[in-house]
C-alpha positions in Angstrom: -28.0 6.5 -29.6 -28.7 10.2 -30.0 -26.8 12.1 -32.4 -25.0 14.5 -30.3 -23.3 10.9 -28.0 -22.3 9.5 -31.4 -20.7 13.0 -32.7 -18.7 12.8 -29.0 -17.7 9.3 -29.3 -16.3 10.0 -32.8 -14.1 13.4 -31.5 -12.8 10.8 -28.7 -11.8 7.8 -30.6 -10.3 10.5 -33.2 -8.0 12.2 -30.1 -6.9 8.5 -28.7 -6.1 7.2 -31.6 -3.8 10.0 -32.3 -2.1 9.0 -28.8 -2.0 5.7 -29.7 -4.5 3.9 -27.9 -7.4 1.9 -29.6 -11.3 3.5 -28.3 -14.9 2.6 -29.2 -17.9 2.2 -27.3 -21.2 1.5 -27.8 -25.0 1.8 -25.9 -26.0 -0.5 -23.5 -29.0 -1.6 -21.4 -27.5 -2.0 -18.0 -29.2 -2.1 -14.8 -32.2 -0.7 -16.1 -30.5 2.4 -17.8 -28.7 2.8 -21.0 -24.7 3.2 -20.4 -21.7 4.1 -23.2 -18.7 1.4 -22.4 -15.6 2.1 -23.7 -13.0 -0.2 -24.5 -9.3 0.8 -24.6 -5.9 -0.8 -25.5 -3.5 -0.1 -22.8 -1.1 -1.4 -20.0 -0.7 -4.6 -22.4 -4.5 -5.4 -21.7 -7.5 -4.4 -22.5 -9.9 -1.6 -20.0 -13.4 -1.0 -20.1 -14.8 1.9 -18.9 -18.9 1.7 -18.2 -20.8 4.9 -17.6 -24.6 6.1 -17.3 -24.8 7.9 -21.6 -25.3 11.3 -20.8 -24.4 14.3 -22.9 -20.8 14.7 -21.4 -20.3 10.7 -21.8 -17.6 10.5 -24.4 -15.6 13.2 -22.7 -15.9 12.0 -19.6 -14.5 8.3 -21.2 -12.2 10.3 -22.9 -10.4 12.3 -19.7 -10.7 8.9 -17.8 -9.1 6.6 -20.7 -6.0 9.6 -20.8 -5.6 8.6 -17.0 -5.4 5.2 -17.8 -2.4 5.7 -20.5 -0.6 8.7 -18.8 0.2 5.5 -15.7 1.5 3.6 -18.6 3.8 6.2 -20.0 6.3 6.6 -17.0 5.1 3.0 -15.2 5.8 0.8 -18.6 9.6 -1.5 -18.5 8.9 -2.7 -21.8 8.8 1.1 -23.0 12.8 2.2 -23.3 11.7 5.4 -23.3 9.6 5.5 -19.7 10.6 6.8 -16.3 10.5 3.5 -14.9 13.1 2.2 -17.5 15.4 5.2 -17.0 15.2 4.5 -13.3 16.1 1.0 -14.1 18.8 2.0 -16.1 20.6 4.7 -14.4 19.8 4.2 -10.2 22.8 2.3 -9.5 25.2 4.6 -10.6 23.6 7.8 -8.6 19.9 8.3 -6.9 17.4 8.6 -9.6 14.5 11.7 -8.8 11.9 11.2 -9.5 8.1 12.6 -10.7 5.6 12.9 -8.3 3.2 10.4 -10.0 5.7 7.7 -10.1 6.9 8.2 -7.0 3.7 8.0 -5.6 3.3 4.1 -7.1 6.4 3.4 -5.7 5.5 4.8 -1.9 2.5 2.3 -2.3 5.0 -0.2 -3.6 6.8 0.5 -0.4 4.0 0.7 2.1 2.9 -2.9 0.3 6.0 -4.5 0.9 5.9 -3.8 4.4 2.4 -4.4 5.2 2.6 -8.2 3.5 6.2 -8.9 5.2 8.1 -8.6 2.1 5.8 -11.3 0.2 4.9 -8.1 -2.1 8.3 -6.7 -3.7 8.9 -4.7 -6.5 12.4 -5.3 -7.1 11.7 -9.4 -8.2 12.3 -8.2 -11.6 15.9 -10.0 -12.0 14.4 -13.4 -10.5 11.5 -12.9 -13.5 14.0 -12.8 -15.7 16.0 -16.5 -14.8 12.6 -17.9 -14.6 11.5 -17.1 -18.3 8.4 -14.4 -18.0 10.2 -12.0 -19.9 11.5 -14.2 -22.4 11.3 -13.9 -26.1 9.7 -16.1 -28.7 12.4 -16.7 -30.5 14.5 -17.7 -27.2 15.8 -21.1 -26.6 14.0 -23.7 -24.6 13.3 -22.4 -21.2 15.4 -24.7 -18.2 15.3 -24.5 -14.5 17.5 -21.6 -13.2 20.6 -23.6 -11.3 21.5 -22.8 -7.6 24.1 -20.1 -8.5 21.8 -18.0 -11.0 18.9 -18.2 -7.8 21.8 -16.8 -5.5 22.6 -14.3 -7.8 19.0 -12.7 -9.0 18.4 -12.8 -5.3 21.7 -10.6 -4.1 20.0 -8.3 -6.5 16.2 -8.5 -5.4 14.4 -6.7 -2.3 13.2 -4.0 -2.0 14.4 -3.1 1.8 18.0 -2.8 -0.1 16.6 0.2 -2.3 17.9 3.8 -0.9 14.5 5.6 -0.7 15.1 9.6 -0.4 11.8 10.9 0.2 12.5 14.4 0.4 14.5 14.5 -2.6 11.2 12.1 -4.3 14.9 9.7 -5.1 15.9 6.0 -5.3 19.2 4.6 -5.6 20.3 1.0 -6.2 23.0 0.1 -4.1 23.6 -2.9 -6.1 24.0 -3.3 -9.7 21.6 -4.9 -11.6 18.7 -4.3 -8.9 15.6 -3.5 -10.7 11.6 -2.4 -10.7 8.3 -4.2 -12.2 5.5 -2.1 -11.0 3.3 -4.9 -13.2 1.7 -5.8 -9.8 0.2 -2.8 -8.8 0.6 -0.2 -11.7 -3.0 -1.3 -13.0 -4.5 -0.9 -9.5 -3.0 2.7 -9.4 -4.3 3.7 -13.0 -7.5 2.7 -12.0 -7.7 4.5 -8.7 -6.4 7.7 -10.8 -8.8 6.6 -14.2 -11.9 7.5 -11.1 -10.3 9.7 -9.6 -10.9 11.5 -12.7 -14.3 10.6 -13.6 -15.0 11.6 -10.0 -13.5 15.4 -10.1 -16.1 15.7 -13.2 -19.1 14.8 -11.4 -19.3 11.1 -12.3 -20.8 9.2 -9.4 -21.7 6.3 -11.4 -19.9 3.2 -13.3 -17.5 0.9 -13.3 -13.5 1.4 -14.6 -12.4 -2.4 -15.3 -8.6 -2.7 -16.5 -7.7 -6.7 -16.7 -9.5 -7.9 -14.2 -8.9 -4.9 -11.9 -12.0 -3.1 -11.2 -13.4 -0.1 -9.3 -17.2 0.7 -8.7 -17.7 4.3 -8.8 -19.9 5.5 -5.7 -23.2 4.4 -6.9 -22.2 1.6 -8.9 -24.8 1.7 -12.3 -27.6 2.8 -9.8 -28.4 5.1 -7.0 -27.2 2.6 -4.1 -27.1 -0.5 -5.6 -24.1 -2.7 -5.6 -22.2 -4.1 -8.6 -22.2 -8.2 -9.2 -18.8 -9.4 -10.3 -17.7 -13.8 -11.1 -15.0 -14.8 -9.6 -12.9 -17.3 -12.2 -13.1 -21.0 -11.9 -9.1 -21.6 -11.7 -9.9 -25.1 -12.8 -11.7 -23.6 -15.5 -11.3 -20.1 -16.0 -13.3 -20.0 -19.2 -16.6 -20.1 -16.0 -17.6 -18.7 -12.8 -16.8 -20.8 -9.7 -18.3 -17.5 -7.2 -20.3 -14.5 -7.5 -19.7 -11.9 -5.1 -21.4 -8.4 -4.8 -19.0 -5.0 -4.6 -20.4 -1.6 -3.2 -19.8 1.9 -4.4 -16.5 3.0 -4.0 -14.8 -0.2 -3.8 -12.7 -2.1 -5.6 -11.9 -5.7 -6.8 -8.4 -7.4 -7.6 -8.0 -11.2 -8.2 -4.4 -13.0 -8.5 -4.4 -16.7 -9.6 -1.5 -19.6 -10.5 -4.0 -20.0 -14.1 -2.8 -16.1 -15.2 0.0 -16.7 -16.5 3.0 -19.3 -16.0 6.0 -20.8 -17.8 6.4 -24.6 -19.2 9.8 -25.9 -18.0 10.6 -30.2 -18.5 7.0 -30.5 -18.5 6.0 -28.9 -15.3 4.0 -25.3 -15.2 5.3 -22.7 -13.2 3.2 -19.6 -11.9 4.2 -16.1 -12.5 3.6 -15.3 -8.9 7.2 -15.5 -7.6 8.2 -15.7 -4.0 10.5 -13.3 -2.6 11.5 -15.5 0.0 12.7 -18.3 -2.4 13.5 -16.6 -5.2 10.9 -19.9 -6.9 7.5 -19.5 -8.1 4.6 -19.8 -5.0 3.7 -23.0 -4.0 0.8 -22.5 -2.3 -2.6 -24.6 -2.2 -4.3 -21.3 -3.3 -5.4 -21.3 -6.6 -6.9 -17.9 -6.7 -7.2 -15.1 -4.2 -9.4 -12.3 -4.6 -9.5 -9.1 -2.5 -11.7 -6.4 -2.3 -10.7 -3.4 -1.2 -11.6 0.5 -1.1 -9.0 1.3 -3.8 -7.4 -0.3 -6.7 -4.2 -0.3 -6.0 -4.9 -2.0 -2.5 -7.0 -4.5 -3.7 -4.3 -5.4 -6.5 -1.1 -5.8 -4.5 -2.6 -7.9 -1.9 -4.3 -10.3 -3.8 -0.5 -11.1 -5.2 0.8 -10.9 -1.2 -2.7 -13.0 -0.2 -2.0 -15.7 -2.8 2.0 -16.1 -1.5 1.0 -15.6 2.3 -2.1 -17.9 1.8 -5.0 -18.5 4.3 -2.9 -18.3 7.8 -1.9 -14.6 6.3 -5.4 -13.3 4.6 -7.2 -14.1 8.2 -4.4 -11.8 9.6 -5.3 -8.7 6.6 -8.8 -9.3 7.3 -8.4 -8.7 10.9 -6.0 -5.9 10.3 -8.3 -3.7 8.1 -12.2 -4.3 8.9 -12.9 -3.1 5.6 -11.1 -5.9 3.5 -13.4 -8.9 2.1 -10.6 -12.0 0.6 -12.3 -15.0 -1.5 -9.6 -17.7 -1.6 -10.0 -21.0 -3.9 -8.1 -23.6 -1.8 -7.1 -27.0 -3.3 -8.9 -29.7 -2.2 -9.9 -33.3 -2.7 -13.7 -32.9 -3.3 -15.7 -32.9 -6.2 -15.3 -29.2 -7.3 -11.0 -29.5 -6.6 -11.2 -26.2 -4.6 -13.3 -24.8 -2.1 -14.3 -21.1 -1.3 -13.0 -19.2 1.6 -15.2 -16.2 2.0 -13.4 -13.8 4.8 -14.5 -12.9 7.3 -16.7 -15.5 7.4 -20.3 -15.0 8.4 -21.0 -15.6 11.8 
C-alpha cells in the first residue's frame, strides 16, 4: 500500500473515531485492480465501503462513511437524543416540524406505503413492541400478545392516520401512542445518500454495502462490468442458494423470515409483521430479494414483496420495468424452496 493511502487511512479512522464510529480498511485485489474497503460500525450493523485505491481513497471513504452516520443521527429510536425519538415523543400533543433530511425518509416512507397497499408501514412500531423485538434481556419470558393488546397496538398503528403537513415539512399523531421505526428503509436511504456522496466527488466506481443493503456505483469495480452478489440460502444462510448479477447504478435489498424472529412456547416468529393482522407474515416466502435503481427502493419492497408474496411481486414487476425480485418459495422438493426469478425469461 503506498505511503501516502496509509497516511489517509490513518487521518480517517483518527476523525471517525472521534465521532464515534469504528473505521479501517485495508488493500485488496478485486476485479483485476487493487481497491481500499472500509469497514464501519453504524445503524446497529456493520457497512463496507469498496473503492478503486487512489490518492483521494481514504477521503473519499471518509465523506461517504459521515453519510452513512449523519442518517443514523436523526433516523435512530434507540438514540433518546434523535429527531425520530423526539418526533415519537412529542407528535401527539402538537405537529412535530421537521428537518428536511428526515422528512425526506419519511415522504419515501409515505410514497412506500401506498405503492405496496399498506403492507409497508412505518407506524408498526407499537405492534413490535407486544410481539417482543424490542425487548430487553433481562425481560420476562416472551408470551403471545392476547386479543385486546392486538386491538390495541393496532388502534395505534397506520400510517394513513398520521397528519402529514407537507408545507410546513410536519407530522402529527392524532392518536396517542402512535409511533415511527424507519428500521425498514433508513439503511436503504443512507446508502442512496453514502453514493450520492461518493458520486458528487467523482467516484464512478465501487460498491456501498450496509447489512445486506447494497448499491453499485456506476461502473461497478470496472469500466462496464456488473457486480456478482449470493443470494442467502434461508435454509441455510451460512451459504448461497442464488447468484445474481447487479449493474451500475443499481441496487440490491433482500428481506427474509431467517433475519431475525422471536421464540414464543416453542414456535419462531418473524420480525416481518403484517399490518393487516397486526401478527408476524405468514407467507410461503422465505426470502425476497429486489433489485432496484436506489437503495431505499430496493429495501422497502423487499419487506412489502415478502408480506404481499408472489401474486404481488409479479404486479411490482409489471408496474416498474426496471425492477428484478428473486423469491425463495417453500416447497416440497429436495432443496425446500425454489427460485422465482422475475420477470422470468421468456
Amino acid at each position: 500500500m503506498p505511503k501516502w493511502l496509509s497516511a489517509a487511512l490513518i487521518i480517517a479512522a483518527a476523525v471517525l473515531l472521534t465521532a464515534g464510529v469504528i473505521f479501517y480498511a485495508v488493500g485488496r485485489h478485486h476485479f483485476g485492480r487493487d481497491v481500499m474497503v472500509a469497514d464501519i460500525e453504524v445503524m446497529s450493523t456493520v457497512a463496507e465501503i469498496t473503492l478503486p485505491a487512489g490518492k483521494n481513497t481514504g477521503e473519499d471513504i471518509l465523506a461517504a462513511a459521515e453519510a452513512l452516520a449523519s442518517v443514523q443521527s436523526y433516523c435512530n429510536i434507540f438514540d433518546e437524543e434523535s429527531e425520530l425519538s423526539e418526533l415519537n415523543r412529542t407528535a401527539h400533543e402538537q405537529p412535530f416540524v421537521c428537518s428536511e433530511e428526515l422528512y425526506a425518509v419519511l415522504s419515501e416512507a409515505r410514497r412506500a406505503y401506498s405503492v405496496s397497499e399498506g403492507r409497508f408501514d412505518i407506524s408498526c412500531l407499537p405492534l413490535m413492541r407486544i410481539w417482543g423485538f424490542y425487548a430487553g434481556d433481562d425481560d420476562e419470558e416472551l408470551t403471545r400478545p392476547d386479543s385486546e393488546e392486538l386491538l390495541s397496538a393496532l388502534a395505534m398503528t397506520g400510517l394513513d392516520k398520521v397528519v402529514f403537513d407537507d408545507a410546513a415539512r410536519s407530522v402529527y399523531f392524532p392518536v396517542k401512542g402512535m409511533c415511527l421505526d424507519l428500521g425498514g428503509i433508513a439503511k436503504g436511504y443512507a446508502v442512496d445518500r453514502a453514493v450520492d456522496v461518493l458520486s458528487a466527488r467523482k467516484c464512478r466506481s465501487g460498491v456501498v454495502n450496509l447489512g445486506g443493503n447494497l448499491r453499485v456505483l456506476p461502473d461497478g469495480l470496472r469500466r462496464g462490468g456488473k457486480y456478482g452478489i449470493g443470494i442467502k440460502n434461508p435454509l441455510n444462510p451460512a451459504s448461497v442458494c442464488y447468484s445474481i448479477n447487479v449493474k451500475g447504478g443499481y441496487a440490491v435489498a433482500t428481506s427474509g423470515s431467517y433475519e431475525r424472529f422471536v421464540e414464543i412456547d416453542g414456535i419462531y416468529y418473524s420480525h416481518i409483521i403484517d399490518p393487516s393482522s397486526g401478527e408476524p407474515a405468514v407467507s410461503s416466502v422465505l426470502s425476497a430479494t429486489v433489485v432496484a435503481p436506489t437503495a431505499i427502493q430496493a429495501d422497502w419492497l423487499s419487506t412489502a414483496v415478502f408480506i404481499g408474496g408472489e401474486e404481488f411481486a409479479r404486479r411490482m414487476v409489471k408496474l416498474d420495468p426496471q425492477l428484478r425480485i428473486i423469491l425463495c418459495i417453500a416447497s416440497d422438493n429436495e432443496c425446500g424452496f425454489t427460485i422465482v426469478d422475475l420477470p422470468e425469461a421468456g
